[in-house]
BALOBA-1460 file (C-alpha; in Angstrom, 3 decimals):
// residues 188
<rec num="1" residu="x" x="72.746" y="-32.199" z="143.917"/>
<rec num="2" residu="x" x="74.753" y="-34.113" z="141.368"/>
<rec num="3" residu="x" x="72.899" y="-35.263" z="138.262"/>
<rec num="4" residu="x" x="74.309" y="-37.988" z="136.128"/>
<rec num="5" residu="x" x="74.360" y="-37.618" z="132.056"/>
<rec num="6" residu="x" x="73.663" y="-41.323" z="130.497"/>
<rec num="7" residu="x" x="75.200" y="-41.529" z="127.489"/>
<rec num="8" residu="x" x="73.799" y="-42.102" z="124.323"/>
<rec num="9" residu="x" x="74.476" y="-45.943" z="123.483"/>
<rec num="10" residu="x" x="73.627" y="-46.379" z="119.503"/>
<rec num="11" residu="x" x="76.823" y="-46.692" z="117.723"/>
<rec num="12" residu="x" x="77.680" y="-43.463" z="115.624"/>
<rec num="13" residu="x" x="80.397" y="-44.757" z="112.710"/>
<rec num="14" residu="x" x="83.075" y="-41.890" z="111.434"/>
<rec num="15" residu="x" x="85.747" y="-41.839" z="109.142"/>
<rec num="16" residu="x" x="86.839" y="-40.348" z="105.689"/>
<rec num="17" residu="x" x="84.827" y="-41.110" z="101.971"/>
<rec num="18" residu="x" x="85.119" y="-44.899" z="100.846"/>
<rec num="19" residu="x" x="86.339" y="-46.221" z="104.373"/>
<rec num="20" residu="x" x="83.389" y="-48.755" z="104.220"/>
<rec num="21" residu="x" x="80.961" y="-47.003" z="106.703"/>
<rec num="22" residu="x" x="77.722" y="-47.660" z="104.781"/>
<rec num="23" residu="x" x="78.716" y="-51.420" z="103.979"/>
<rec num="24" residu="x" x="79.710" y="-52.192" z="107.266"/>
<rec num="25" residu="x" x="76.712" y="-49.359" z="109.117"/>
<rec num="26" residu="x" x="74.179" y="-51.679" z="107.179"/>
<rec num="27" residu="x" x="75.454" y="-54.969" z="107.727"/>
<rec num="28" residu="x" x="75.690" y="-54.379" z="111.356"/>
<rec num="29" residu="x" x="72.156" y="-52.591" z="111.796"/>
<rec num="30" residu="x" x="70.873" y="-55.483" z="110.029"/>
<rec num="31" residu="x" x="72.906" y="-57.920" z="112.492"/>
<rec num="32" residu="x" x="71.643" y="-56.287" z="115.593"/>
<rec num="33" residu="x" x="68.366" y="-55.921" z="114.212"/>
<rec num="34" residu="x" x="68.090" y="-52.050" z="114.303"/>
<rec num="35" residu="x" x="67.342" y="-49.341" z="112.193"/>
<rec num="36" residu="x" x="70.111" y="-47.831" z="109.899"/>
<rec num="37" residu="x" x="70.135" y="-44.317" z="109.789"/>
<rec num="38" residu="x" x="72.802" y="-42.146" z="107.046"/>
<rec num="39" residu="x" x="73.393" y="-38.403" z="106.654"/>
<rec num="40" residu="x" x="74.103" y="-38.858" z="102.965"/>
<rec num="41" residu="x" x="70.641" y="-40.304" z="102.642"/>
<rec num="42" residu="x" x="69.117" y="-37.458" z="104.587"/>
<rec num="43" residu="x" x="70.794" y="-34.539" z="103.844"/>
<rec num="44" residu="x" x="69.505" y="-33.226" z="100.772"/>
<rec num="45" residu="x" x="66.012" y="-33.564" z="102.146"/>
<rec num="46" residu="x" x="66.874" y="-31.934" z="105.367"/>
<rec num="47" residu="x" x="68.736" y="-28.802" z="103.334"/>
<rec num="48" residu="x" x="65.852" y="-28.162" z="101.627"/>
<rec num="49" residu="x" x="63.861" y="-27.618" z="104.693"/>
<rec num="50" residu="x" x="66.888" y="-25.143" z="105.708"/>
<rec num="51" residu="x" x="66.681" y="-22.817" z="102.352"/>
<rec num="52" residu="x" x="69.768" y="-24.571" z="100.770"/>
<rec num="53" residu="x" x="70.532" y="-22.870" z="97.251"/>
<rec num="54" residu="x" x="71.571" y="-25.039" z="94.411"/>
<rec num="55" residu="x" x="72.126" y="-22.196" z="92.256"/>
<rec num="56" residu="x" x="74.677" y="-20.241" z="94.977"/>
<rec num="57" residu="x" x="76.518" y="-23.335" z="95.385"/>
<rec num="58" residu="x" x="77.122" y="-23.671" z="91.723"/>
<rec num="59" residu="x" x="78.050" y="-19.924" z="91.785"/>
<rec num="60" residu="x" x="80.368" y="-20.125" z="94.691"/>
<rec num="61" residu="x" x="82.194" y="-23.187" z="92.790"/>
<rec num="62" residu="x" x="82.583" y="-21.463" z="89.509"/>
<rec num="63" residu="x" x="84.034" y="-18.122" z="91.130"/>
<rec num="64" residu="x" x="85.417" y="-18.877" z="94.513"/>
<rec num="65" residu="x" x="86.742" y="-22.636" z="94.111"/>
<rec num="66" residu="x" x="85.799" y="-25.886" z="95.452"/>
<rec num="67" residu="x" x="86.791" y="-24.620" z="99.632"/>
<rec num="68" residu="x" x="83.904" y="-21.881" z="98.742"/>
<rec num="69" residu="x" x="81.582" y="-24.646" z="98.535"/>
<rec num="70" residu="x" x="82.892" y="-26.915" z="101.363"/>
<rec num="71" residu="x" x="82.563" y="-24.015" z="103.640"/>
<rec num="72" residu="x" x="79.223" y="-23.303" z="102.413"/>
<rec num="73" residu="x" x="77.905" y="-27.104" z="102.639"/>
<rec num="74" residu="x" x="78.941" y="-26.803" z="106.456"/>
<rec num="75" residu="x" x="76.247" y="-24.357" z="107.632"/>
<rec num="76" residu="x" x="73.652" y="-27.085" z="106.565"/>
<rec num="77" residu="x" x="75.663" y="-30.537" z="107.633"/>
<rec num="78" residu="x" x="75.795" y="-29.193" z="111.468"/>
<rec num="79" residu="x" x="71.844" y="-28.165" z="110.919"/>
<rec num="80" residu="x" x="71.084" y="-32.275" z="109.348"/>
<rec num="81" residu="x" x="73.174" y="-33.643" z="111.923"/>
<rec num="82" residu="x" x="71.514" y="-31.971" z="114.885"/>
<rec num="83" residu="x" x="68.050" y="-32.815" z="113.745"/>
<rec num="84" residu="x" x="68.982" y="-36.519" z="112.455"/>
<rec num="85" residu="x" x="70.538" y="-37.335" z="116.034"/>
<rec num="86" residu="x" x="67.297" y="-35.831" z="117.513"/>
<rec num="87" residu="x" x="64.899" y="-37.498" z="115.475"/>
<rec num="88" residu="x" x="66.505" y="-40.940" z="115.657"/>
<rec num="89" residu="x" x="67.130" y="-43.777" z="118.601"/>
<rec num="90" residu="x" x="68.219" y="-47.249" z="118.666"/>
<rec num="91" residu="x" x="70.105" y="-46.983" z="115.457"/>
<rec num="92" residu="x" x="73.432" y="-47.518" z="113.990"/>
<rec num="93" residu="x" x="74.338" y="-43.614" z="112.837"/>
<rec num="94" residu="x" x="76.576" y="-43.561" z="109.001"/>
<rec num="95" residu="x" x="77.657" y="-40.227" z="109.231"/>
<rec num="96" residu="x" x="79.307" y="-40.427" z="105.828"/>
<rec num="97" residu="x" x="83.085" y="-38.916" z="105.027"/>
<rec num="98" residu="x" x="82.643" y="-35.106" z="104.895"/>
<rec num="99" residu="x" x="79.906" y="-34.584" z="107.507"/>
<rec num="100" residu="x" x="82.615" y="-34.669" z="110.292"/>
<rec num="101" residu="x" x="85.138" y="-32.033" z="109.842"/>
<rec num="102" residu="x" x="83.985" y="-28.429" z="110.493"/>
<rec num="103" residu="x" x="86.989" y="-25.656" z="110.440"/>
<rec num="104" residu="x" x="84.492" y="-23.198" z="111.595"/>
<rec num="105" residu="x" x="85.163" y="-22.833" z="115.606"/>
<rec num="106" residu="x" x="81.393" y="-22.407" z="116.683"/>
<rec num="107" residu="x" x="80.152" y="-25.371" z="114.014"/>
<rec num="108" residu="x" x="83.272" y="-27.593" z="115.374"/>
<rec num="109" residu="x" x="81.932" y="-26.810" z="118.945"/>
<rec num="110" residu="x" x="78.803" y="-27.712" z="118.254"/>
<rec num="111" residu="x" x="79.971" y="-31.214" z="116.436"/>
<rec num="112" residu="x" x="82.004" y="-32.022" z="119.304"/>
<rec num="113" residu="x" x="78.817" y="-31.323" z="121.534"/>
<rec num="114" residu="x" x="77.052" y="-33.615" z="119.849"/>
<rec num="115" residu="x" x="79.338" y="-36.174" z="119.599"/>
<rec num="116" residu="x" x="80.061" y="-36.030" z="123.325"/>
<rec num="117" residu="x" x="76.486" y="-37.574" z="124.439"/>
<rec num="118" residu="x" x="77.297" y="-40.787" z="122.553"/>
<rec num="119" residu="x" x="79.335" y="-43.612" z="124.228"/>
<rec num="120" residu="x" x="80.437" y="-45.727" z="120.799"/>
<rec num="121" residu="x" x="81.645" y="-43.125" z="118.230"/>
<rec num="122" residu="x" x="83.411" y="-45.262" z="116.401"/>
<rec num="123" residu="x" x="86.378" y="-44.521" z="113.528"/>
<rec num="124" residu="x" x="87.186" y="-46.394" z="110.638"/>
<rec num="125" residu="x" x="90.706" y="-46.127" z="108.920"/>
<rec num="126" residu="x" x="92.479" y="-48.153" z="106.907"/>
<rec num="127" residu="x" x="95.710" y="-47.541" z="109.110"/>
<rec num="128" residu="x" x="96.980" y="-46.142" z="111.630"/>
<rec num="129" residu="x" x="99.058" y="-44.195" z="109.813"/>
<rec num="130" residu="x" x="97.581" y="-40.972" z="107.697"/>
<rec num="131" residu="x" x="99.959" y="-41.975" z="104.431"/>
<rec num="132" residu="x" x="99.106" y="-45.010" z="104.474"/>
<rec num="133" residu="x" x="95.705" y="-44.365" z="104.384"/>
<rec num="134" residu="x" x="95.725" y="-41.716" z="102.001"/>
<rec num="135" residu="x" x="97.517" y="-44.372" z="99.888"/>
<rec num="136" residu="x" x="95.322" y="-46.386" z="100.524"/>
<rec num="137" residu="x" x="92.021" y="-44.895" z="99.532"/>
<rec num="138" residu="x" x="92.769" y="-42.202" z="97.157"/>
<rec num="139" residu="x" x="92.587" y="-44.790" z="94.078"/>
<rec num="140" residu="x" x="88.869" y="-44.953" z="95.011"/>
<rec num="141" residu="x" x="89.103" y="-41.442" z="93.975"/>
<rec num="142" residu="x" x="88.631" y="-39.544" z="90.230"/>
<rec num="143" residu="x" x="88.543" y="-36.096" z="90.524"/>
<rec num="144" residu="x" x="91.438" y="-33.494" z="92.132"/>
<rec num="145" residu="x" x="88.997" y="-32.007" z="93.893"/>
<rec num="146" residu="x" x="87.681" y="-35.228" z="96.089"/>
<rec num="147" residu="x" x="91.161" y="-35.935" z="96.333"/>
<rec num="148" residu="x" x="92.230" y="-32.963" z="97.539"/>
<rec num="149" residu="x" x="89.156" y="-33.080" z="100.480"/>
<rec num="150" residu="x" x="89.901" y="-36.612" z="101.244"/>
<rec num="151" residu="x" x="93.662" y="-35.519" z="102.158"/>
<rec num="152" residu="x" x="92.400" y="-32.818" z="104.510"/>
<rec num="153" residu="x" x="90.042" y="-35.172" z="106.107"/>
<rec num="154" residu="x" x="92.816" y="-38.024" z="106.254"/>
<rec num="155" residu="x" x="94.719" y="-35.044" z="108.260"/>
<rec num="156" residu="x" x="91.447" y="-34.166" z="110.300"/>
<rec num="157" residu="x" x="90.817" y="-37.314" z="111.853"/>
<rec num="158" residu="x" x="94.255" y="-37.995" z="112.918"/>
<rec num="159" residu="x" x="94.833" y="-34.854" z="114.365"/>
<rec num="160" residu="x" x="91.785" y="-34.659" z="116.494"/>
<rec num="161" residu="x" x="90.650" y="-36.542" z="119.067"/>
<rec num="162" residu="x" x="87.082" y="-37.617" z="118.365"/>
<rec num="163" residu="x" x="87.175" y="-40.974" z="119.895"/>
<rec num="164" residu="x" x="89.224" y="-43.257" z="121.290"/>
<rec num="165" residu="x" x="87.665" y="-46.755" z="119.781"/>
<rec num="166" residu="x" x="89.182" y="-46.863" z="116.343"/>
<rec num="167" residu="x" x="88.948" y="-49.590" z="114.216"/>
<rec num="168" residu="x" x="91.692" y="-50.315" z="111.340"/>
<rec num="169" residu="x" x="89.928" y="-51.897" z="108.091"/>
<rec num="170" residu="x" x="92.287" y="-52.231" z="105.632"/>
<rec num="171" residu="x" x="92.632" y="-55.566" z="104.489"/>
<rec num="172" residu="x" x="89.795" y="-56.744" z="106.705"/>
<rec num="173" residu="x" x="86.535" y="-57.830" z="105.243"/>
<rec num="174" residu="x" x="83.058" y="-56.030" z="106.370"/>
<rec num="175" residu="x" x="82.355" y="-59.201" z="108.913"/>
<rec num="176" residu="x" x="86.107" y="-58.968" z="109.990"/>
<rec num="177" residu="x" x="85.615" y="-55.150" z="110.814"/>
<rec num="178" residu="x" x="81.949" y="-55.503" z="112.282"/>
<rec num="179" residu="x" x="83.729" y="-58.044" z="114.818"/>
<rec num="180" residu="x" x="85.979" y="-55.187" z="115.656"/>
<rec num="181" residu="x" x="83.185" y="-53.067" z="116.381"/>
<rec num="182" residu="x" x="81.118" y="-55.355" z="118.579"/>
<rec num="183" residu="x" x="84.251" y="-55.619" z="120.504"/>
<rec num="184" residu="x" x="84.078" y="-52.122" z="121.823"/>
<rec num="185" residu="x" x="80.183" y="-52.392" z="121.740"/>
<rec num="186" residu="x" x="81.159" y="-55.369" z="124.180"/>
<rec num="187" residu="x" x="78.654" y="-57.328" z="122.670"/>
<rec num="188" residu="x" x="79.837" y="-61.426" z="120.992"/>
């Protein structure tokens, strides 16, 4: 017998810190008259259902370095994301900048898993070209440290191959890039 796995349909919008996922996530939710659904603005709710520890992540920080607490934040990103794509339908999914690069083999496994049952994962970039982008977005940044993460993210997304529909942005307005999107959506 062969069974058939449907895809899931609702858009799910990736790409690195100040890309313009929430502006554009929102604007096209509201456009298509659905619910808008963002880790960043469920995460810290759903780590404190999963023990997270303020006070260790400070720790690890202070001793060990920013990576430390990166590494640490992963355990509960790949926890939110698993029960925010299970708790939520007919949605447009902001998974905001950090909350889609996992070094960890068996986290990264289960990312890619998860990614797999949706049809429209959908990257923003400024360019198709990783310096460019960098360039382009790390004025948006103040610290060394965010920096620093954006660079390995820039390097993340365009040496994996998490989807194939990837929209450009820079120099495009949020209506400009929300076209894009609806083009792969195949809606007009």
């Amino acid at each position: 017998m062969i069974t058939t796995i449907t895809k899931r349909k609702e858009p799910v919008i990736i790409g690195p810190p100040k890309v313009g996922k929430s502006t554009v996530s929102k604007k096209l939710a509201n456009l298509l008259k659905c619910k808008y659904v963002s880790i960043d603005q469920n995460i810290d709710r759903i780590r404190e259902t999963h023990f997270f520890d303020k006070t260790l992540e400070n720790h690890l920080y202070h001793s060990k370095g920013i990576d430390s607490v990166l590494n640490y934040w992963k355990t509960f990103e790949i926890k939110a994301l698993e029960v925010l794509f299970a708790n939520n339908r007919d949605c447009i999914f902001d998974l905001g900048g950090g909350h889609t690069f996992f070094e960890d083999p068996v986290y990264k496994s289960r990312f890619l898993r998860i990614l797999s049952s949706f049809e429209n994962v959908i990257l923003l970039l400024p360019s198709n070209n990783a310096q460019e982008s960098l360039n382009h977005l790390t004025p948006k940044f103040k610290s060394i440290d965010e920096i620093y993460s954006l660079q390995i993210l820039i390097n993340n997304y365009f040496n994996e191959a998490l989807t194939a529909k990837i929209v450009y942005n820079k120099n495009q307005t949020p209506e400009q890039t929300i076209d894009s999107i609806m083009f792969f959506l195949q809606i007009k």
